[in-house]
Structure formats: structure tokens, C-alpha cells
N, C-alpha and C positions, 0 to 999 in steps of 0.2 A: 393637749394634743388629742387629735381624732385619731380613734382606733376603728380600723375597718376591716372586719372579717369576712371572707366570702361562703355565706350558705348557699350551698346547691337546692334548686327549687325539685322537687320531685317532679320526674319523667322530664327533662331537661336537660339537655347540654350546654355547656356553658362555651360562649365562643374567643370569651375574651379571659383573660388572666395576668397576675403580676408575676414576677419574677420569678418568683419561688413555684406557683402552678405550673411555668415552664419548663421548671429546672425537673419538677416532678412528671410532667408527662413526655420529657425528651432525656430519659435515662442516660444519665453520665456527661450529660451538661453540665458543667461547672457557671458559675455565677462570672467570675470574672470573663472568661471567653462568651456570655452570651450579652454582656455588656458592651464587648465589642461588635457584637451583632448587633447589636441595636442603634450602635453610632451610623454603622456602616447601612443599615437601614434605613434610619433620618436623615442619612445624605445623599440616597438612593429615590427620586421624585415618586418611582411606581410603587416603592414598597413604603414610604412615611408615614402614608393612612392608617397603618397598622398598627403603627407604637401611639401611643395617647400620653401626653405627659401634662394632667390638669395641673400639677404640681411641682415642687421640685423633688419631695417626694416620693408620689405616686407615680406609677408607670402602669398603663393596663397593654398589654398586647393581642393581637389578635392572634389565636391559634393557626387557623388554616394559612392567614397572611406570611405568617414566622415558616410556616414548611412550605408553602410556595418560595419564600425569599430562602428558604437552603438550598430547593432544588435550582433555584436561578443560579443560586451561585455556585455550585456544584458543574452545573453546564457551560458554564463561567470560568472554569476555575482556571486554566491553563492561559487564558486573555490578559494580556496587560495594558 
């Protein structure tokens, strides 16, 4: 099994992340509710770009894409 660690390059931001880098830079995100965001993201055409799934897996996200896809849906929220 491949083990894939992400080191930060110095003076670099990093734009993409798995799971766990989200749950860590979106304080009090729980794993399972952001698994649902991510469905509801791959079934969403503008926001799918975002999520990468080379694997079954791996999952990379894209940061900025993930808080634009909350505030959609946030503006969203009362639409059914």
C-alpha cells in the first residue's frame, strides 16, 4: 500500500488537500458531514472540479473551491 504524506514546500501555499487538511483548516468540521459535502459537490456540475478522486481512496480537494461551494450553498440555503 502507498503511503502518501503531504510536506509543505517552504513559502507555499498549498491549494489542494485531503480530508483530514480540511477538517483541519475548517475548525469543527466533522469527517462525516464533510463527506456529504463532497457528494453534494460531485453532483453539483460548477463545483466537481474541485474534488479529485484518482482513486477509491484518495480524495484531494481543492480549498478555495470547498469555501466557495459553502458560500453557494449557504445563499442557497432556504431553495428547494
Amino acid at each position: 500500500m502507498i503511503q502518501i504524506k503531504y510536506v509543505p514546500v517552504e513559502d507555499c501555499q498549498a491549494e489542494w488537500g485531503n480530508k483530514e487538511a480540511v477538517c483541519k483548516r475548517f475548525e469543527g468540521l466533522k469527517t462525516k458531514t464533510l463527506d456529504s459535502l463532497l457528494v453534494e459537490m460531485r453532483r453539483n456540475p460548477e463545483y466537481s472540479p474541485f474534488v479529485i478522486n484518482p482513486s477509491h481512496k484518495i480524495v484531494w480537494i481543492h480549498f478555495e473551491g470547498f469555501l466557495d461551494f459553502l458560500r453557494y450553498r449557504q445563499d442557497h440555503r432556504y431553495e428547494s
